[in-house]
Backbone as JSON, one array per atom type, in Angstrom:
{
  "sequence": "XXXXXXXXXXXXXXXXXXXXXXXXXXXXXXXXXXXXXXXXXXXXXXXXXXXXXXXXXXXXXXXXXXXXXXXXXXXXXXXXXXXXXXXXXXXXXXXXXXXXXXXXXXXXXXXXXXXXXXXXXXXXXXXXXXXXXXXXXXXXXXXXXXXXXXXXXXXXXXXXXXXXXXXXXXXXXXXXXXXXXXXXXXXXXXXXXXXXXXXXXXXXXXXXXXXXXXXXXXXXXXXXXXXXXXXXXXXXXX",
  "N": [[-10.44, 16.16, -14.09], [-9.24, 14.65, -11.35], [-6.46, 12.99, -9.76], [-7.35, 10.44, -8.51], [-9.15, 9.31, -9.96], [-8.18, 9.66, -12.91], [-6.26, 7.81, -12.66], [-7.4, 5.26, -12.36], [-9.03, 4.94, -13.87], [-6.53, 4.12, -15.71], [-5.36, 1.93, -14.39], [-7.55, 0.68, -12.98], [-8.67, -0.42, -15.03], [-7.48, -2.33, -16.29], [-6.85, -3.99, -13.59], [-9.51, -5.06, -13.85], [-9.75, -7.14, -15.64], [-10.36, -6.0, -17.66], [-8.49, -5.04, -19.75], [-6.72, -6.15, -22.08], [-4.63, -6.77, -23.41], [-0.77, -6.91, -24.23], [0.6, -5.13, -24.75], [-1.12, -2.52, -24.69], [-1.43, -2.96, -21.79], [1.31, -2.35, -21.14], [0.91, 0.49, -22.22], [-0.52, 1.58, -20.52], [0.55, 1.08, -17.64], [3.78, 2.39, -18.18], [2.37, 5.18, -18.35], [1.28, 5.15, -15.43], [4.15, 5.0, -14.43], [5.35, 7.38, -14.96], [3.53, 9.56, -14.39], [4.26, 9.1, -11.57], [6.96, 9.64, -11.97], [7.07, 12.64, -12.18], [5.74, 13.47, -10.15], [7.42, 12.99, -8.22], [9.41, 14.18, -8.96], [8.16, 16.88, -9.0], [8.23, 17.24, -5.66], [10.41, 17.16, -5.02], [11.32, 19.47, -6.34], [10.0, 21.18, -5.08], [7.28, 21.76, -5.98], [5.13, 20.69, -5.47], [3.74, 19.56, -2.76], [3.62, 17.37, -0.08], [3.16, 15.5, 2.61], [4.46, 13.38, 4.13], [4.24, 10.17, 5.9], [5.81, 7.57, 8.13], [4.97, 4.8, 7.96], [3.47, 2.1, 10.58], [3.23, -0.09, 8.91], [5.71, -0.24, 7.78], [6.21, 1.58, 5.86], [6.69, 4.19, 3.5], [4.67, 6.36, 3.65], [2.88, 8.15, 1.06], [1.12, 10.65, 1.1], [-1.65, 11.61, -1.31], [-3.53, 12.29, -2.61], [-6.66, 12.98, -1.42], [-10.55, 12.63, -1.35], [-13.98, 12.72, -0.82], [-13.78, 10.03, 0.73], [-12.14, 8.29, -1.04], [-9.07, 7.89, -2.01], [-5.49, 8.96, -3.14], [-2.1, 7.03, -2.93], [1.85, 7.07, -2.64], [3.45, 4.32, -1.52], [6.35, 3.86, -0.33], [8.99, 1.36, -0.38], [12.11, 1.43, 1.48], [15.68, 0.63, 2.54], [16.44, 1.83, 5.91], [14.38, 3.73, 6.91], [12.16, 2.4, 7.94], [9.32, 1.56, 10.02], [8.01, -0.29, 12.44], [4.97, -2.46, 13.56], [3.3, -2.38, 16.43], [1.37, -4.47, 17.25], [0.9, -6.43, 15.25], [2.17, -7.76, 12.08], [-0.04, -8.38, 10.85], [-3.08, -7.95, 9.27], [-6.06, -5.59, 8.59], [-7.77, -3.89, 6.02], [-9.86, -1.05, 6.22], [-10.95, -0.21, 3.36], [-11.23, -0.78, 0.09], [-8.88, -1.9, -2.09], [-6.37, -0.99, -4.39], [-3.25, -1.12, -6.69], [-0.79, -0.41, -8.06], [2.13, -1.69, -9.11], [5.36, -0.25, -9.05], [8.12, -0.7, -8.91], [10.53, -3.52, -7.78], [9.29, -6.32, -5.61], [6.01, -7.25, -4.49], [4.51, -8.76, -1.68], [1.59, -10.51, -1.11], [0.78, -12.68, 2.07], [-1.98, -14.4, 2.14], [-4.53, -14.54, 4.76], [-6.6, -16.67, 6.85], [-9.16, -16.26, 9.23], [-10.36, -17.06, 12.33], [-12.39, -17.46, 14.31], [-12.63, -18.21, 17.95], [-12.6, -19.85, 21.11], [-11.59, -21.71, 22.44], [-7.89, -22.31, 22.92], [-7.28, -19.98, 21.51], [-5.15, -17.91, 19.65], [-4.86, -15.4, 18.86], [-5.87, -11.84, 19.48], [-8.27, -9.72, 17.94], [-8.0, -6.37, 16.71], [-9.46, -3.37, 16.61], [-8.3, -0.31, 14.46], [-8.25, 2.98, 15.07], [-8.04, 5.71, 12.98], [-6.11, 8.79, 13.15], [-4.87, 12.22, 12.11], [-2.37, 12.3, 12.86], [-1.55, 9.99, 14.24], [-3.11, 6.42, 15.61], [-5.2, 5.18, 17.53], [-5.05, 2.19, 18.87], [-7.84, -0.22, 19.74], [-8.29, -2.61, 21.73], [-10.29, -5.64, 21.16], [-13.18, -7.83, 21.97], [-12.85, -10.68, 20.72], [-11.61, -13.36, 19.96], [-8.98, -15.53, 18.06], [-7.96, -17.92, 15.92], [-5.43, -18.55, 13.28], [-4.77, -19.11, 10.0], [-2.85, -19.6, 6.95], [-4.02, -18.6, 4.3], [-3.41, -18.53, 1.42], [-0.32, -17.65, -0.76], [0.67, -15.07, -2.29], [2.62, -13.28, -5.17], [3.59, -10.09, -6.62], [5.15, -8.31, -9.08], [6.91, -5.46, -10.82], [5.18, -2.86, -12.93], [3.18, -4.99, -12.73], [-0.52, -5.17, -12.01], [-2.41, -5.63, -8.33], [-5.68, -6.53, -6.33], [-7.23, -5.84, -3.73], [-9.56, -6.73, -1.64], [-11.62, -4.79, 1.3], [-11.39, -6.08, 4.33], [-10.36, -8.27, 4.54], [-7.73, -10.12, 6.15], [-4.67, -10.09, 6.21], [-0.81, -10.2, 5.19], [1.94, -8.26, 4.49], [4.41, -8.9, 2.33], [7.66, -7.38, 1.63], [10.36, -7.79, 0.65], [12.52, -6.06, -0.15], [13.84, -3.13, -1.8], [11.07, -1.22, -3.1], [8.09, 0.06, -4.54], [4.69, 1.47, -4.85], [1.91, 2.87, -6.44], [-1.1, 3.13, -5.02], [-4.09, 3.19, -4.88], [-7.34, 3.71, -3.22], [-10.54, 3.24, -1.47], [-13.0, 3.87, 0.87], [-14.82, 1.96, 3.23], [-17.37, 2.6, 4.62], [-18.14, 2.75, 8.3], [-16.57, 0.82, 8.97], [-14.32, -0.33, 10.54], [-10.39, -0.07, 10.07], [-8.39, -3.51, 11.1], [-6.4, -5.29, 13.52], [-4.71, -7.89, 14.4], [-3.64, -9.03, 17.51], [-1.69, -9.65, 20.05], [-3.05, -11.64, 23.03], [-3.07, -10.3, 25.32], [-2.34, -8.15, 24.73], [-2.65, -4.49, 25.77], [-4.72, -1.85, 24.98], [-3.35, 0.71, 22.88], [-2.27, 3.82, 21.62], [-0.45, 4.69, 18.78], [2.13, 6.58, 17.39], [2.09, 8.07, 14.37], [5.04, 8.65, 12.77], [6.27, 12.04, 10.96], [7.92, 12.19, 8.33], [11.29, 13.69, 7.79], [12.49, 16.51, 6.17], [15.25, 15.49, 4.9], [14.94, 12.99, 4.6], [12.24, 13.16, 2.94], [13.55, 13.81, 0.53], [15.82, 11.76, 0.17], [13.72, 9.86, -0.22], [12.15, 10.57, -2.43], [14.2, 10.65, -4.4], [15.1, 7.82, -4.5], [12.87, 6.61, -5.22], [13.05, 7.76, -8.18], [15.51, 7.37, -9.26], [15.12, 4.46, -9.43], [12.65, 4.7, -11.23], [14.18, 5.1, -13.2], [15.41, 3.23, -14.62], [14.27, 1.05, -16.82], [11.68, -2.05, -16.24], [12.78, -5.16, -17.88], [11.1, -6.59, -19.1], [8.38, -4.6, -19.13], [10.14, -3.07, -20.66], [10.0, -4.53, -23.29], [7.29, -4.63, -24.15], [6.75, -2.32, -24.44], [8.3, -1.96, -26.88], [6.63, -3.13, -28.41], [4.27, -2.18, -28.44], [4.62, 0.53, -30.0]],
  "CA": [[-10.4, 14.82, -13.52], [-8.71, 14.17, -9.96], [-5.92, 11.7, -9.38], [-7.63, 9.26, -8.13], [-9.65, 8.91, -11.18], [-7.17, 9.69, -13.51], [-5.37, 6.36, -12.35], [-7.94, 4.23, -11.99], [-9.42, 4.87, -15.64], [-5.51, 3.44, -16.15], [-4.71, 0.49, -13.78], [-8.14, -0.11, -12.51], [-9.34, -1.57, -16.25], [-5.86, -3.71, -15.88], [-7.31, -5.26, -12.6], [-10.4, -6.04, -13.61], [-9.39, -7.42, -16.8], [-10.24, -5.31, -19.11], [-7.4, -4.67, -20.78], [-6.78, -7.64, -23.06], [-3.27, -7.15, -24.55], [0.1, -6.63, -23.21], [0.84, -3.58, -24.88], [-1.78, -1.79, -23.85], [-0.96, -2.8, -20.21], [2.52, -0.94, -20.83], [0.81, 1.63, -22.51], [-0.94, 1.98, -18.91], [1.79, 1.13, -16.6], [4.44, 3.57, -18.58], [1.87, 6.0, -17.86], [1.77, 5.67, -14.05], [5.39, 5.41, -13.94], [5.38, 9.26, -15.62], [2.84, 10.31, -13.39], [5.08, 9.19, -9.87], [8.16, 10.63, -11.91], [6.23, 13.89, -12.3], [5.08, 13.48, -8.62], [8.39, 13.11, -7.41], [10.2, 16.1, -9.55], [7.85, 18.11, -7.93], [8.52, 16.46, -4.53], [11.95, 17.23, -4.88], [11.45, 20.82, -6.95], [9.63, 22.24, -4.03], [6.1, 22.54, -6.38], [4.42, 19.62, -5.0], [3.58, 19.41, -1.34], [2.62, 16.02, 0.55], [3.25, 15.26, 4.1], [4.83, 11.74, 4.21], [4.72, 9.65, 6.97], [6.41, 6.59, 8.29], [3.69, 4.13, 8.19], [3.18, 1.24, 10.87], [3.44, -1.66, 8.6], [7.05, -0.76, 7.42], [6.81, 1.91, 4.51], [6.96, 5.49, 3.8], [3.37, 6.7, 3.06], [2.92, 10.12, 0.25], [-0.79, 10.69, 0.36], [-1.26, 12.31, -2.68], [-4.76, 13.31, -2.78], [-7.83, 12.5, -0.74], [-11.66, 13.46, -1.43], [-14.89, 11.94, -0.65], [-13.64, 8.44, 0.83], [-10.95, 8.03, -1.55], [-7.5, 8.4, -2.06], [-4.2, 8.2, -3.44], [-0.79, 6.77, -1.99], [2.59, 6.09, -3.29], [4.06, 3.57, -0.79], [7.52, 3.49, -0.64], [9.87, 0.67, 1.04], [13.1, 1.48, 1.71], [16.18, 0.84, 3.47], [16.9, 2.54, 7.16], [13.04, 4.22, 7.09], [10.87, 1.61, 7.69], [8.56, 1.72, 11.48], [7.21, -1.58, 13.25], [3.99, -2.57, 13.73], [2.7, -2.86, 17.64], [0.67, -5.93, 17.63], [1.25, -7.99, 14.51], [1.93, -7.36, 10.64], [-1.35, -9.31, 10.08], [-3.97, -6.56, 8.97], [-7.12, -6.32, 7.28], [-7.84, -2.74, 5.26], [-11.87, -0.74, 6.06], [-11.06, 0.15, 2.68], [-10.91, -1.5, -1.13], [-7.46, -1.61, -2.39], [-6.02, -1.31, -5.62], [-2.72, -1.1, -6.1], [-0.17, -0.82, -9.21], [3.61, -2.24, -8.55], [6.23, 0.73, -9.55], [9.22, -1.59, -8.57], [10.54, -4.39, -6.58], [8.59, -7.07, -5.15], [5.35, -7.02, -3.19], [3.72, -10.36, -1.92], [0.36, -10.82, 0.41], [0.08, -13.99, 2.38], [-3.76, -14.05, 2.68], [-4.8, -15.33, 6.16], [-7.9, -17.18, 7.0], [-8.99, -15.64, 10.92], [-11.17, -17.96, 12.73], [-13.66, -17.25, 16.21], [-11.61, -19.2, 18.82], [-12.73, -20.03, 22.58], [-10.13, -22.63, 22.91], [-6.49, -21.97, 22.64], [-6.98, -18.97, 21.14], [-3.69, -17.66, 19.34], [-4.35, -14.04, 18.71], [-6.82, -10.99, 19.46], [-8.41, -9.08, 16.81], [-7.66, -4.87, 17.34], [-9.51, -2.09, 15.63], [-7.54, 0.62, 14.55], [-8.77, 4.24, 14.79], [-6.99, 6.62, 12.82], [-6.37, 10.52, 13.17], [-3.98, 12.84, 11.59], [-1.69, 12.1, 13.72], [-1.59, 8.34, 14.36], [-3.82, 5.86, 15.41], [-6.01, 4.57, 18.65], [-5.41, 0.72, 18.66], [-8.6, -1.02, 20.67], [-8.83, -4.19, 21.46], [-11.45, -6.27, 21.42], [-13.22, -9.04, 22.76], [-12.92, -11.34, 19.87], [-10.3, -14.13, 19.93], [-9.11, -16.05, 16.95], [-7.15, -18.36, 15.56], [-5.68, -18.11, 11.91], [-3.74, -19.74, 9.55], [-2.11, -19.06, 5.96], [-4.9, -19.66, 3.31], [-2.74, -18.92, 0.24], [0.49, -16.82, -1.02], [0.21, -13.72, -4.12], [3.7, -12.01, -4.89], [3.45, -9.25, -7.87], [6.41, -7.54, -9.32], [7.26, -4.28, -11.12], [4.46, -3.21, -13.83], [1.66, -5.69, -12.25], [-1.61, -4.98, -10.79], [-3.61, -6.33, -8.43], [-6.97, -5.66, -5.58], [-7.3, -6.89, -2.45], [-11.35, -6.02, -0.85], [-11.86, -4.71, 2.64], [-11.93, -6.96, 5.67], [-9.27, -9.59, 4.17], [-6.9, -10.43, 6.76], [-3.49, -10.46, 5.35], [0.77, -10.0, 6.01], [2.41, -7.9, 3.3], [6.02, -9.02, 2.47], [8.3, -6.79, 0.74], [11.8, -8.34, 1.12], [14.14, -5.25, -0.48], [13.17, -1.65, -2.27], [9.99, -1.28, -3.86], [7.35, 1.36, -4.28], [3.53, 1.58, -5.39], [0.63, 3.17, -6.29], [-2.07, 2.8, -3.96], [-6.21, 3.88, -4.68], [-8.18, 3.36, -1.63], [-12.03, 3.73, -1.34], [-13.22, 3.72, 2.13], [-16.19, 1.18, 2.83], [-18.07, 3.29, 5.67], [-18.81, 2.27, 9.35], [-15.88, -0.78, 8.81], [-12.31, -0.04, 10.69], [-9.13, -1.2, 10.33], [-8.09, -4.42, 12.11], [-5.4, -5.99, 12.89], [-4.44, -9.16, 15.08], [-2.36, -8.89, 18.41], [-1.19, -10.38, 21.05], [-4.1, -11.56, 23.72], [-2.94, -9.74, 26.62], [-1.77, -6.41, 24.47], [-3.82, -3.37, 25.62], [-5.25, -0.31, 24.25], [-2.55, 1.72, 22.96], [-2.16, 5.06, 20.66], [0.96, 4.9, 17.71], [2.09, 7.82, 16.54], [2.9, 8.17, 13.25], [6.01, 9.41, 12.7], [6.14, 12.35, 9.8], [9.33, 12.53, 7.38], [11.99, 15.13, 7.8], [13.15, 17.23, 4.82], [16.07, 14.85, 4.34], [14.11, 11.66, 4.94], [11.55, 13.03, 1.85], [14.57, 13.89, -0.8], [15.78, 10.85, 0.1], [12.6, 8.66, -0.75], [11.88, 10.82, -3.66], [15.24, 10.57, -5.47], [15.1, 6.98, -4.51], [11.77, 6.47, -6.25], [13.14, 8.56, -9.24], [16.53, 6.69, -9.39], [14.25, 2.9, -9.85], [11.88, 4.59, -12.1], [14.67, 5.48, -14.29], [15.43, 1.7, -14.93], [12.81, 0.11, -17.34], [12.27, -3.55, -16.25], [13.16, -5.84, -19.17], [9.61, -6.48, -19.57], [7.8, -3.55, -19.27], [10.62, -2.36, -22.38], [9.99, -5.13, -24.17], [5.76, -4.67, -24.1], [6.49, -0.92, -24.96], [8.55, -1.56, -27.92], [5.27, -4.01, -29.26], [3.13, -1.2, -28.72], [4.92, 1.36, -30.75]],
  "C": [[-9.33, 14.77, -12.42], [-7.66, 13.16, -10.54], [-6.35, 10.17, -9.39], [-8.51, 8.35, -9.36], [-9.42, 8.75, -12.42], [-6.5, 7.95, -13.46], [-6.06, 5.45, -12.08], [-8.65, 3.81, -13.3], [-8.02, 3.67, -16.36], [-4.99, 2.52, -15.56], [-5.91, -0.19, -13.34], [-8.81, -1.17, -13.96], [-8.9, -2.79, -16.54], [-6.55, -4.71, -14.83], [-8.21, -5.66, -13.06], [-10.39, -6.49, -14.7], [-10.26, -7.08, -17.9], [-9.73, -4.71, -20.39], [-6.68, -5.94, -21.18], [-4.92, -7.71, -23.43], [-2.15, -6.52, -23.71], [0.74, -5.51, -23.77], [0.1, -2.64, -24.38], [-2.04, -1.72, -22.1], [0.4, -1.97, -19.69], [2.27, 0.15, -20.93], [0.66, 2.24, -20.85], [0.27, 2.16, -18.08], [3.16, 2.22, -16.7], [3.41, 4.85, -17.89], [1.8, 6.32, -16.08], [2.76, 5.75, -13.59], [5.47, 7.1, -14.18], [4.49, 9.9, -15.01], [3.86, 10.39, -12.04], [6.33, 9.63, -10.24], [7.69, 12.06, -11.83], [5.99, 14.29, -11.07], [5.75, 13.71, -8.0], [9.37, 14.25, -7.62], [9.48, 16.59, -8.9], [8.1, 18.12, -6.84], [9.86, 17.74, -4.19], [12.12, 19.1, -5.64], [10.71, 21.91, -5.68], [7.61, 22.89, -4.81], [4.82, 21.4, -5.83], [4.25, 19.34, -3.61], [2.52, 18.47, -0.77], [3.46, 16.15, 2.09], [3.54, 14.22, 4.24], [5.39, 11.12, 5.67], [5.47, 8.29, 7.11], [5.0, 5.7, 9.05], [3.97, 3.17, 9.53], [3.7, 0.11, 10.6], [5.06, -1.59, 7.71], [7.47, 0.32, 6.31], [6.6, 3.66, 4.76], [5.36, 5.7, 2.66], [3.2, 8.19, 2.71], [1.51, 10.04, 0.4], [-0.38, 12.01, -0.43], [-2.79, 13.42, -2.73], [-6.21, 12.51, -2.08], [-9.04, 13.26, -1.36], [-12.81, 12.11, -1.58], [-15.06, 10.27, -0.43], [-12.4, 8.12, 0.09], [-10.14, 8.92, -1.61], [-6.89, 7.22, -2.95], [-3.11, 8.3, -2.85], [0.14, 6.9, -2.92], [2.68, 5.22, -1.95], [5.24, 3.41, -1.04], [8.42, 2.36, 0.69], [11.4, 0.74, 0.27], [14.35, 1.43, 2.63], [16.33, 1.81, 4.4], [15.54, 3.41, 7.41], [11.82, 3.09, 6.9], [10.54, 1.34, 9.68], [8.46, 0.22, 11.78], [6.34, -1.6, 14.0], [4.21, -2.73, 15.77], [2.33, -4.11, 18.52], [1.3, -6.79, 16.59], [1.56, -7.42, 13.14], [0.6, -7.96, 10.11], [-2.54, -8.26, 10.27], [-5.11, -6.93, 8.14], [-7.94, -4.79, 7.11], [-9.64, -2.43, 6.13], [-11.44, -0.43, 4.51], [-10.23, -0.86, 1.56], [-9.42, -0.81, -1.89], [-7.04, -2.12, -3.92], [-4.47, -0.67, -5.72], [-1.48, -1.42, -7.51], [1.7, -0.99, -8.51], [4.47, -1.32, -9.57], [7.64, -0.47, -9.98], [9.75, -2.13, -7.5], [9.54, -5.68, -6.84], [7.66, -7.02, -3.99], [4.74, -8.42, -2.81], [2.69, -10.09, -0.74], [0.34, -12.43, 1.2], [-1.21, -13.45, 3.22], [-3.96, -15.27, 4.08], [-6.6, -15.56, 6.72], [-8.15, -16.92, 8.49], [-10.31, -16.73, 11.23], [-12.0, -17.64, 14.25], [-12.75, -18.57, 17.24], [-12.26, -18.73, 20.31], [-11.81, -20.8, 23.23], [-9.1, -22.39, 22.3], [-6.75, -21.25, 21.34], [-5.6, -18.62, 20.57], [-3.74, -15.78, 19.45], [-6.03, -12.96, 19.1], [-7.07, -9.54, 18.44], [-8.81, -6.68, 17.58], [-8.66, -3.92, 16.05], [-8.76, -0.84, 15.5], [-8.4, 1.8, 14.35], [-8.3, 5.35, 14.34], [-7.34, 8.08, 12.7], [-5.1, 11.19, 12.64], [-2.68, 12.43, 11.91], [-1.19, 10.71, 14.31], [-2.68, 7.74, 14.91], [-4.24, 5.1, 17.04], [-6.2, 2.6, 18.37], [-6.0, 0.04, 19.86], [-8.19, -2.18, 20.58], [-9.93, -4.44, 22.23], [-12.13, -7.2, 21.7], [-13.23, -10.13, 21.74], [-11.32, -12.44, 19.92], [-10.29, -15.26, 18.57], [-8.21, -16.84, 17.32], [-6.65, -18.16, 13.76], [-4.27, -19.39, 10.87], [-3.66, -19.27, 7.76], [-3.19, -19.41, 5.01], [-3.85, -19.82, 1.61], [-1.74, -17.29, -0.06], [0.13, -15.92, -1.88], [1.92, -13.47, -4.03], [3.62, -11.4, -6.5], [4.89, -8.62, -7.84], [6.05, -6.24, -10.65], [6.13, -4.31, -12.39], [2.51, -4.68, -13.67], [0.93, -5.1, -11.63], [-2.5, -5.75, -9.85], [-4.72, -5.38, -7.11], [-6.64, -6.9, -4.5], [-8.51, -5.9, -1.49], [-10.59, -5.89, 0.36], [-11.88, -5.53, 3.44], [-11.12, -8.42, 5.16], [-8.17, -9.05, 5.27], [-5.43, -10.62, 5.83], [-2.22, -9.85, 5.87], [1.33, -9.5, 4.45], [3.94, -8.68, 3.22], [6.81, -8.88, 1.31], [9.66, -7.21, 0.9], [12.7, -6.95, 0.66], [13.02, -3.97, -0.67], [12.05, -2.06, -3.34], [9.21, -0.43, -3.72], [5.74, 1.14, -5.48], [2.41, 2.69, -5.81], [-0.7, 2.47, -5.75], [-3.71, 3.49, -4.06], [-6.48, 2.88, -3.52], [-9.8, 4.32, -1.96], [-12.32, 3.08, -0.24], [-14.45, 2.6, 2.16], [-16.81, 1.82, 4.56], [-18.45, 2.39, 7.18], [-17.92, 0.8, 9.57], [-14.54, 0.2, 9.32], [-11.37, -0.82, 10.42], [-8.84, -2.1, 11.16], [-6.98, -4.95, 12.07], [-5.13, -7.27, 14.16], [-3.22, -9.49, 15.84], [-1.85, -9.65, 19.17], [-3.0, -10.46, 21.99], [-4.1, -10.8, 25.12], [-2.52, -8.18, 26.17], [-3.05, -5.51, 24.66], [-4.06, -2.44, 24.85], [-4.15, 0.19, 24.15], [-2.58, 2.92, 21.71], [-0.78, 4.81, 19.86], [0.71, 6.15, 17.15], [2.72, 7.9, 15.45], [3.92, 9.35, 12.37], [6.81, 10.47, 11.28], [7.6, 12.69, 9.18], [9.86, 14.14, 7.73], [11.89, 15.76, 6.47], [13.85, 16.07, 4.07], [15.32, 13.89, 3.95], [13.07, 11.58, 2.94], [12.44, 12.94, 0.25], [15.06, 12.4, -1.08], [14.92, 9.37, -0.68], [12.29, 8.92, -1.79], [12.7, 10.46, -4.92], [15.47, 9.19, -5.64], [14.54, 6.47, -5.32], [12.42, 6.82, -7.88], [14.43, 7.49, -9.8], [16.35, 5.41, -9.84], [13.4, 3.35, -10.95], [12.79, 4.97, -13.3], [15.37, 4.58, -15.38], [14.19, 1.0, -15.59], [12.86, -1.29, -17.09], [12.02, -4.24, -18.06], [11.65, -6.24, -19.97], [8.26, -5.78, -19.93], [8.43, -3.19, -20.93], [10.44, -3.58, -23.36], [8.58, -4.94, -25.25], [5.66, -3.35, -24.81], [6.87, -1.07, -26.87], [7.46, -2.08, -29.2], [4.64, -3.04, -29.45], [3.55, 0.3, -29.56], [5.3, 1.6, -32.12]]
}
């Protein structure tokens, strides 16, 4: 069994509520913490080899394992390594997102995008990505948008957020995830710029040596902290 399936047998039953009781959501959640400590000893032991870049929207991206459309991430946000977006933080995935909270705080404000001919506010960009970073079009589409409603999850929660949702992540401090992704074919990334910003290429910028020890021991250093709730759920279930 793969990664990606591995962890989705264990957080995706959580999202879609199938897992009824709150022990058996630690049972789960303990478990993907001990997978990304496992992930990150190797990281840091030299037996594990990822390529981590400095994402776009602010975080330090491990791909872990890709195959046939899907994947897995961690996401890490941390001080003094975090990039800035181009056009806008307002994004909207080609691909279904699932998405377990290690530690910290993550929040979405979901954004409602609208077809605009008059006073227009923003222009909607496809992103094209390649190993290497990413071809941002724009396109003839003009919007307007506004806030439809907040989410914020913390340490031990899961949740999903479909394809083609417009949305602004906001991580205020350190925090770090697991990330499944399943592609939805022939759908790109978008994201929502300025109306006069052109075509441009980002390159995404890949972690040094230091940069990865750093993020790993970071990760390792938070997962070694049980939140008060998580240990409380464990000691029910044992």
């Amino acid at each position: 069994m793969n990664d990606y399936d591995r962890l989705l047998t264990l957080i995706g039953s959580d999202a879609a509520g199938r897992v009824s009781s709150s022990e058996r959501r630690a049972v789960a959640n303990g478990t993907v913490r001990r997978w990304t400590h496992d992930l990150m000893t190797g990281v840091l032991g030299g037996r594990v080899e990822v390529s981590p870049v400095r994402h776009p929207l602010g975080f330090l991206c491990f791909p872990v394992w890709r195959g046939g459309g899907r994947g897995v991430c961690v996401h890490v946000w941390t001080a003094g390594l975090r990039a800035e977006p181009t056009t806008s933080p307002m994004h909207a995935h080609s691909w279904d997102l699932l998405s377990a909270v290690l530690y910290g705080r993550v929040g979405n404000q979901i954004l409602d995008v609208t077809g605009a001919t008059d006073r227009p506010t923003h222009r909607i960009f496809e992103i094209h990505s390649a190993a290497d970073g990413d071809v941002v079009r724009a396109t003839a589409q003009l919007v307007t948008c506004r806030t439809r409603s907040t989410e914020h999850f913390h340490s031990g929660e899961v949740y999903t957020l479909p394809h083609g949702v417009f949305h602004v992540s906001d991580v205020p401090g350190e925090a770090a995830t697991v990330v499944l992704g399943e592609a939805r074919p022939g759908r790109p990334d978008r994201s929502l710029g300025g109306l006069a910003t052109a075509d441009h290429w980002v390159h995404r910028t890949a972690c040094t040596t230091t940069e990865i020890r750093q993020a790993a021991e970071t990760v390792l250093d938070h997962l070694s902290t049980v939140p008060e709730q998580l240990e409380d759920r464990c000691e029910r279930a044992t």
